[in-house]
C-alpha positions, -999 to 999 in steps of 0.1 A, spaced: 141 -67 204 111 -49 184 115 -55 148 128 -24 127 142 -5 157 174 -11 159 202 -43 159 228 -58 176 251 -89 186 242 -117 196 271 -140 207 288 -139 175 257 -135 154 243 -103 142 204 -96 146 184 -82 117 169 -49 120 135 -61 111 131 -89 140 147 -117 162 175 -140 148 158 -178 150 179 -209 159 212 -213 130 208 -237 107 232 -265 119 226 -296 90 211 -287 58 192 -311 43 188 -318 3 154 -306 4 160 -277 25 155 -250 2 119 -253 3 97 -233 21 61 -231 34 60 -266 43 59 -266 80 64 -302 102 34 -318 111 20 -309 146 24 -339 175 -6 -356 187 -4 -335 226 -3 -301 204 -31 -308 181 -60 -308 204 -48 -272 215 -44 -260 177 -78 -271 170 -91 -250 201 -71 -221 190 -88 -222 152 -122 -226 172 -121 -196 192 -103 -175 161 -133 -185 141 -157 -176 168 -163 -142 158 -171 -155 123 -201 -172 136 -209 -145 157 -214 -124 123 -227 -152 109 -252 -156 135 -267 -125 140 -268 -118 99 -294 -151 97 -309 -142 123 -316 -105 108 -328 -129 79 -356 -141 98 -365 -107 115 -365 -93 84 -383 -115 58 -408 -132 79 -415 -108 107 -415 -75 90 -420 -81 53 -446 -109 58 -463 -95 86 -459 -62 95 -464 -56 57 -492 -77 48 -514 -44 42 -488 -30 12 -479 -55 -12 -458 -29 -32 -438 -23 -1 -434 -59 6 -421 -65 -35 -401 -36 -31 -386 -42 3 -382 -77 -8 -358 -72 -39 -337 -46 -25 -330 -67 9 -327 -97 -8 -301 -83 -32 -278 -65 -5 -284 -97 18 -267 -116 -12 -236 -89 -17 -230 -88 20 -226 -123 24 -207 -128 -10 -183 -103 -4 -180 -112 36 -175 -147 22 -144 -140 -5 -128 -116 25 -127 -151 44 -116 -173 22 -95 -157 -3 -60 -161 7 -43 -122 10 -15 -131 -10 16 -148 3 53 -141 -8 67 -169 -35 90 -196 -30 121 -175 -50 117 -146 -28 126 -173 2 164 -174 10 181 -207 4 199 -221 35 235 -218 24 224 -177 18 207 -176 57 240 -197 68 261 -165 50 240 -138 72 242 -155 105 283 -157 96 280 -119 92 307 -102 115 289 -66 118 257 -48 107 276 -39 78 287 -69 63 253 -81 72 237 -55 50 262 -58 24 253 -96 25 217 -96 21 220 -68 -5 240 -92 -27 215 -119 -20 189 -104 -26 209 -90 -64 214 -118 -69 179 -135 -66 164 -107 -90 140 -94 -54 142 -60 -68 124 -33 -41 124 4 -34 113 -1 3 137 -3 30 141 -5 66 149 21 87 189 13 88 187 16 54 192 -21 45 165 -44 23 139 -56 41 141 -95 59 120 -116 81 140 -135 102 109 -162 112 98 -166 71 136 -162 55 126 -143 27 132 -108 15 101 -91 19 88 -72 -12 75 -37 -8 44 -31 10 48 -67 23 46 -71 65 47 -105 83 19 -111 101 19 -131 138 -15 -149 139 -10 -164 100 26 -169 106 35 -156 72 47 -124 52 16 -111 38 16 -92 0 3 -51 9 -11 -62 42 -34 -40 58 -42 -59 90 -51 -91 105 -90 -88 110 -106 -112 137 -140 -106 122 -133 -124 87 -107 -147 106 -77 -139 81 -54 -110 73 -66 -79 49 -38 -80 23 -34 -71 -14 -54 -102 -31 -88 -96 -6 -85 -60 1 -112 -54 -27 -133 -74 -7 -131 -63 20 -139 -30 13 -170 -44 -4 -177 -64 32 -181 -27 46 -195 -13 22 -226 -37 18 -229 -39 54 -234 -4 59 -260 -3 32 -277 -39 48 -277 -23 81 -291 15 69 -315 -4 52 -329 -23 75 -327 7 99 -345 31 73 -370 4 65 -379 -11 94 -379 24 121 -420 34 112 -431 0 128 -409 7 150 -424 34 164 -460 23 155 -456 -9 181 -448 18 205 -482 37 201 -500 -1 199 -517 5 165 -501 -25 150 -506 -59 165 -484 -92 150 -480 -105 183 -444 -117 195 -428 -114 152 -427 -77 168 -401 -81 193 -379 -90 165 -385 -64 146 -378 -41 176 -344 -56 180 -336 -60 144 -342 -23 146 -317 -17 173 -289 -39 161 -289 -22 127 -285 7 144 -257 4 164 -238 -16 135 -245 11 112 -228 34 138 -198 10 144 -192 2 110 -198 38 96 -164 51 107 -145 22 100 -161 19 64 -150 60 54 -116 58 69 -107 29 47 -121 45 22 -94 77 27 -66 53 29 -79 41 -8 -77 75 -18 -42 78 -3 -31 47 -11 -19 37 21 -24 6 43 -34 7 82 2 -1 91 15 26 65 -7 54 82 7 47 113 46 43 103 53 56 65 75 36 45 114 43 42 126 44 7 160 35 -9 170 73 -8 160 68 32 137 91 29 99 87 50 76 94 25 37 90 36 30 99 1 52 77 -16 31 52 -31 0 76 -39 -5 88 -77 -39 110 -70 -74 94 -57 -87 83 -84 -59 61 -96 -55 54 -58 -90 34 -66 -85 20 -95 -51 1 -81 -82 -18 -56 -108 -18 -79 -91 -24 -109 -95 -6 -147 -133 -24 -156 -156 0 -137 -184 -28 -146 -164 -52 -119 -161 -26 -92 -195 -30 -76 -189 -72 -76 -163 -88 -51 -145 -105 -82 -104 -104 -86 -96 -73 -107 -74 -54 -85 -41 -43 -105 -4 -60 -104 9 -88 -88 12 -78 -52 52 -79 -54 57 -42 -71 39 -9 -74 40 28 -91 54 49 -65 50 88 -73 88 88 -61 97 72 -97 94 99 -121 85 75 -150 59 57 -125 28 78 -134 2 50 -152 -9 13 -137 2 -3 -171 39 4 -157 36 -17 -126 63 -45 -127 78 -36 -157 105 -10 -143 129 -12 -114 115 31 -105 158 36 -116 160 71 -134 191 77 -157 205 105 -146 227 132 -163 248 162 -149 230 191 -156 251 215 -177 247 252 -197 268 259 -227 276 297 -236 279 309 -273 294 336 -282 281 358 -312 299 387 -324 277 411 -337 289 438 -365 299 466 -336 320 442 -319 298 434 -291 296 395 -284 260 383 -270 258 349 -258 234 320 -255 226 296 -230 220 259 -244 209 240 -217 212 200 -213 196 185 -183 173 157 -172 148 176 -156 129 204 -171 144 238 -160 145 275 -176 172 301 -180 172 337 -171 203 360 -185 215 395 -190 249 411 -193 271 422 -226 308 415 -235 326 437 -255 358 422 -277 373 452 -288 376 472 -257 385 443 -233 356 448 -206 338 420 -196 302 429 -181 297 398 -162 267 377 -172 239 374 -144 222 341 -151 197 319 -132 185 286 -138 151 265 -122 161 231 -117 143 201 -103 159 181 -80 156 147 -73 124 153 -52 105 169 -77 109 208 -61 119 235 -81 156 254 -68 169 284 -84 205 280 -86 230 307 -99 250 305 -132 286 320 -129 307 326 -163 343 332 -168 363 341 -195 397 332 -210 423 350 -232 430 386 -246 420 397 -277 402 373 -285 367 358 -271 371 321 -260 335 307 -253 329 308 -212 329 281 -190 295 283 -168 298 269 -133 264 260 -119 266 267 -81 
């Protein structure tokens, strides 16, 4: 069964709607209730774990590889050699190379080895609560279950899956918090995962997603670079005016590899850099989140470009060019433009996104003016902004009623604006008892 899609019985046990149902829990131990710490591989599956992390870092070395080997085309072949006749060139070409050669590999390195953010120990269901949900009877007591579980350990979320129910991976036991996916090849939920990249060996998730960017960023400068700098010898070793012997065979390649990563990596660079501005993650683009109003809303976490950025790059514009930690929250909660009180990063965590709401109502007063006409006024009390519209008379001393024609622009939950119609009626003869407005 794919995860998310749907759910159903197995032998007396319902599945979860966001994956497969493991083995029940048969003999809870005392220690149980921890979580992360996995039992210690036997010696016949070692040597084949060991293989597997080779070949997943192989692509790392690949990188690796070919960036010291650009080193050496670079520095020695083209700067030293090729160069010799401009030393202004060669002081010039020097500091700038050397400078993005050090940003690449810094921020490649932090994009390896910073962890992407994995979801704590109290968010992980304790055994007797996983024993409850594999008890459940039916989807909804299932549901109902893990709702109360999760009340009760405080995992407060706006995300949901698409029956509607809080989100739960089956194969971690935790609730996951919004934003969060579970990811295969780590084997663990993953804070605002983006996706698990093979080139950097680990998953792109809320803690190194700053990084990253910064990996593709500098790369694309390293590789235009070296492109931009390197193309008139180039095409000089071409015509045979320049001579350096076999240093320029490596310029001529360095000059080809820099342009066909600068190609690759172009496209992948500027749509990462729209899902910044939209504030959505790979997976997210591909299948918007469901909210607790199960509604699909692409949009739902975005609060305009620029603060879109600064949730990545954090508030200190001095700390955006360096692959240092400053992005903003803690991974587990985020403004959503769906919460109308959400519009600022110094609200992140510190609301549940609930909004108070009151009945929106319209009082009408009656004035009795000197020629026994009675004018009214609207007084209105609502939660959402919204402007009246009236006209229409009463007269007391005749007994005709002119009915009042009133309109009122609401908001609605959604943040739309809906004309609705105000109706009055009134009560008693001979006398004016203030109408009762029914908002239709």
């Amino acid at each position: 069964m794919s995860g998310g899609e749907g759910s159903g019985r197995l032998g007396n046990v319902i599945t979860n709607p966001e994956g497969e149902l493991p083995p029940p829990v048969t003999s809870p131990g005392p220690h149980s209730s921890q979580r992360g710490a996995k039992n210690p591989p036997n010696l016949l599956r070692r040597p084949c774990m060991y293989l597997a992390c080779f070949v997943k870092s192989l692509p790392v070395f690949f990188i690796s590889g070919i960036v010291g080997w650009s080193y050496y085309a670079y520095v020695i072949a083209l700067i030293l050699y090729a160069m010799i006749d401009n030393p202004i060139e060669q002081v010039l070409c020097g500091i700038v190379y050397h400078y993005l050669f050090l940003m690449f590999f810094w921020s490649y390195g932090m994009t390896i080895f910073t962890p992407p953010g994995r979801v704590p120990d109290n968010w992980h269901l304790s055994r007797h609560a996983t024993a409850a949900l594999s008890a459940a009877k039916s989807e909804e007591e299932w549901k109902d279950t893990l709702g109360k579980v999760g009340n009760k350990m405080g995992c407060n979320t706006k995300q949901r899956s698409v029956q509607g129910a809080l989100r739960y991976c089956e194969k971690c036991e935790c609730i996951k918090p919004d934003r969060a996916h579970h990811c295969s090849v780590c084997e663990q939920c993953i804070l605002k995962m983006d996706h698990h990249c093979p080139w950097v060996n680990n998953c792109v998730g809320f803690r190194n997603y700053k990084f990253f960017m910064l990996f593709l960023c500098y790369a694309l400068l390293y590789c235009i670079f070296i492109a931009a700098t390197s193309a008139r010898y180039f095409v000089r070793f071409w015509s045979d005016s320049l001579s350096i012997g076999t240093s320029k065979y490596h310029i001529i390649f360095v000059f080809l590899v820099s342009v066909l990563f600068t190609i690759s990596i172009f496209s992948l660079f500027w749509y990462h850099v729209y899902l910044v501005t939209q504030n959505r993650s790979t997976l997210e683009q591909f299948r918007a989140p469901v909210f607790e109003d199960q509604a699909t809303d692409k949009e739902g976490w975005s609060l305009g470009s620029f603060n879109n950025f600064k949730e990545v790059f954090g508030m200190n514009p001095l700390l955006w060019p360096f692959p240092v930690s400053s992005s903003v929250g803690d991974g587990l909660s985020f403004p959503h433009s769906r919460a109308k009180q959400f519009n600022n990063y110094h609200s992140i965590g510190n609301s549940d996104g609930r909004v108070a709401e009151t009945p929106t109502r319209t009082l009408v007063n009656p004035i009795i003016s000197g020629g026994g006409q009675v004018s009214t006024s609207h007084t209105i009390h609502s939660s959402h902004a919204s402007s009246v519209q009236q006209s229409g008379n009463i007269s007391a001393l005749s007994g005709n009623v002119t009915p009042l024609s009133a309109t009122e622009v609401v908001l609605d939950t959604n943040g739309h604006a809906k004309t609705v119609s105000v109706h009055p009626s009134v009560h008693g003869l001979g006398g004016v008892v203030p109408s009762e407005v029914v908002i239709q």
